[in-house]
C-alpha positions in Angstrom: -63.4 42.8 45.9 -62.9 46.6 46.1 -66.0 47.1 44.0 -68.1 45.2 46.5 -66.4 46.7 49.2 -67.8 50.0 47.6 -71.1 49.3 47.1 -71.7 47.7 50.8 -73.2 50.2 52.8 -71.2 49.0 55.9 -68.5 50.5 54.3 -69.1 53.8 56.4 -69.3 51.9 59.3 -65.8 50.3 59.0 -62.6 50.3 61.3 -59.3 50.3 60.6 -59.7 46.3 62.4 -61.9 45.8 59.6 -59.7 47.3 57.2 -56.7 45.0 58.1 -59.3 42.0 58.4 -59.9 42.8 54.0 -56.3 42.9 53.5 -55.4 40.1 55.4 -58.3 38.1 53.4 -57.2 40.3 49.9 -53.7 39.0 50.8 -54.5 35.4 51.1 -56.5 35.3 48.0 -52.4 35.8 46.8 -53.1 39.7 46.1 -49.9 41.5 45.7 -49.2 44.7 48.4 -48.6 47.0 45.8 -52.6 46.0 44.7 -53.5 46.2 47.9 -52.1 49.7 48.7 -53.5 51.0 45.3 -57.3 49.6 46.4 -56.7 51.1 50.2 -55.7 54.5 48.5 -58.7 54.8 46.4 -60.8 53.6 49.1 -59.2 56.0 51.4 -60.3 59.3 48.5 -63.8 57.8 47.9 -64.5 58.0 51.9 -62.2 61.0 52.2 -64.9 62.6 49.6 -67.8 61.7 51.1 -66.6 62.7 54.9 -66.0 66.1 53.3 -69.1 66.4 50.9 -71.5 65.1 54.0 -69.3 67.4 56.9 -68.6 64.2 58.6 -66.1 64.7 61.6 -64.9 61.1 61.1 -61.4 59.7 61.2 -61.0 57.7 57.6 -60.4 53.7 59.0 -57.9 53.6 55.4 -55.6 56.0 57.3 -52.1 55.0 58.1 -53.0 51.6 56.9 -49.9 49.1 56.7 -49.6 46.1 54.5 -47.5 43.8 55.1 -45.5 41.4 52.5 -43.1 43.7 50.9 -43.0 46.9 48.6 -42.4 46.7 44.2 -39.0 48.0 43.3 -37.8 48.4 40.2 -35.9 45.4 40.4 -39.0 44.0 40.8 -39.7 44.9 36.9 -37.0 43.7 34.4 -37.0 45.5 31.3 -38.0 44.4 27.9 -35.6 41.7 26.3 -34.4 42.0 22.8 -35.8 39.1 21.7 -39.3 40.3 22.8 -38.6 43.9 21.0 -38.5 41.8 18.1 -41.7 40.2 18.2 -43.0 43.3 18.9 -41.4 44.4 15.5 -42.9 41.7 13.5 -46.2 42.1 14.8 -46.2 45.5 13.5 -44.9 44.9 10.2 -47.3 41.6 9.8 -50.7 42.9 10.8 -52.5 45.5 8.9 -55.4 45.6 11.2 -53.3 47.2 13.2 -54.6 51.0 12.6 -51.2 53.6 11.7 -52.1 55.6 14.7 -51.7 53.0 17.7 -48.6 51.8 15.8 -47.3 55.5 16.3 -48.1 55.1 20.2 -46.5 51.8 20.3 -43.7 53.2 18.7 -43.2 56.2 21.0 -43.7 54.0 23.5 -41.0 51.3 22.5 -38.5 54.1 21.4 -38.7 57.0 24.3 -39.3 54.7 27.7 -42.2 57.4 28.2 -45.2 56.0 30.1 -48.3 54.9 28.0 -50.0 57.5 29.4 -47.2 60.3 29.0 -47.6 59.2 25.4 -51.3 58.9 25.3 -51.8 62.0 27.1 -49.3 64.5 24.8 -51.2 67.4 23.5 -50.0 68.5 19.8 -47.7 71.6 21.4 -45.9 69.1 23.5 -44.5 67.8 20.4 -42.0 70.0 19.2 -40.2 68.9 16.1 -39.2 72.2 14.7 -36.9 72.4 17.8 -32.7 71.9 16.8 -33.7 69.1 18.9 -36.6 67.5 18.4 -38.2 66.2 21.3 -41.4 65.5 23.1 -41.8 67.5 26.1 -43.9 65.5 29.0 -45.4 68.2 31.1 -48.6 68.2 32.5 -51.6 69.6 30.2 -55.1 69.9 30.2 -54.9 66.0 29.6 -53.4 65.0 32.2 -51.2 65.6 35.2 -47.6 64.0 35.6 -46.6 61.9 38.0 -44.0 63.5 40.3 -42.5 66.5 39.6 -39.0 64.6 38.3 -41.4 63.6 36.1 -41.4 67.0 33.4 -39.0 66.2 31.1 -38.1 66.2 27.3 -37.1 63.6 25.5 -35.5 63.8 22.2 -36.7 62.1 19.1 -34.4 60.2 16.1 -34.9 58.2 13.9 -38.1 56.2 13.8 -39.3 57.9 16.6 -39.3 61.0 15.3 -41.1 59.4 12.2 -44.3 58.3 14.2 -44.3 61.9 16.3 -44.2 63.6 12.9 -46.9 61.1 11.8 -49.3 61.9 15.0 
């Protein structure tokens, strides 16, 4: 795993054969690529980090690292079927445990196609309901950066959610 990875100390020792000798084992534990390239681009920051913080003239063995066995599209990721919207629905309406504010963010979620954490990450001035439009304005803040630049957007609100924007 990535965490045990981490905490060997061999870790700093590593080539980029050992490297492709983890993802080749990662991959035949039936690990997706796009998990893979996640783990060898975190691993590739942490050692990045530590080369810098320790002045070590060392080239990173996570560098230019290829995984095999395809790439996610958005194919890939089919969107949300009616019928499951509506199951969605009545599990909001038939489960009071369910506190007002995380039905707000399931709700913004549902209605807007914003990320979860676009949603979870709006700051109160990014909500801007006294606009003609109302809308929520993803943007980066001091909560959180946004994902690409195409990314900064506004999205208007109607109907139920502008309810639960109003409501947060």
């Amino acid at each position: 795993s990535v965490i045990n990875l981490i905490g060997d100390p061999d870790i700093l020792t590593m080539t980029p054969k050992d490297v492709q000798g983890w993802i080749a084992a990662c991959q035949e534990k039936g690990q997706k690529a796009t998990t893979i390239r996640r783990r060898v681009n975190a691993l590739h920051a942490i050692l990045a980090r530590y080369y810098r913080d320790h002045e070590l003239e060392k080239k990173n063995p996570f560098s230019n690292t290829r995984i095999s066995g395809g790439t996610s599209s958005k194919a890939d990721r089919l969107p949300f079927h009616t019928s499951h919207l509506k199951r969605i629905d009545h599990y909001f309406a038939n489960h009071e445990r369910l506190k007002p504010e995380t039905k707000e963010i399931l709700i913004l979620l549902k209605l807007t196609g914003a990320r979860p954490l676009e949603i979870g990450g709006l700051d109160a001035s990014d909500i801007l309901l006294d606009h003609e439009v109302p809308h929520i304005w993803i943007r980066g803040n001091r909560h959180r950066r946004i994902k690409t630049k195409g990314s900064e957007r506004r999205i208007p609100l109607i109907g139920d959610a502008y309810d639960a924007a109003e409501a947060a």
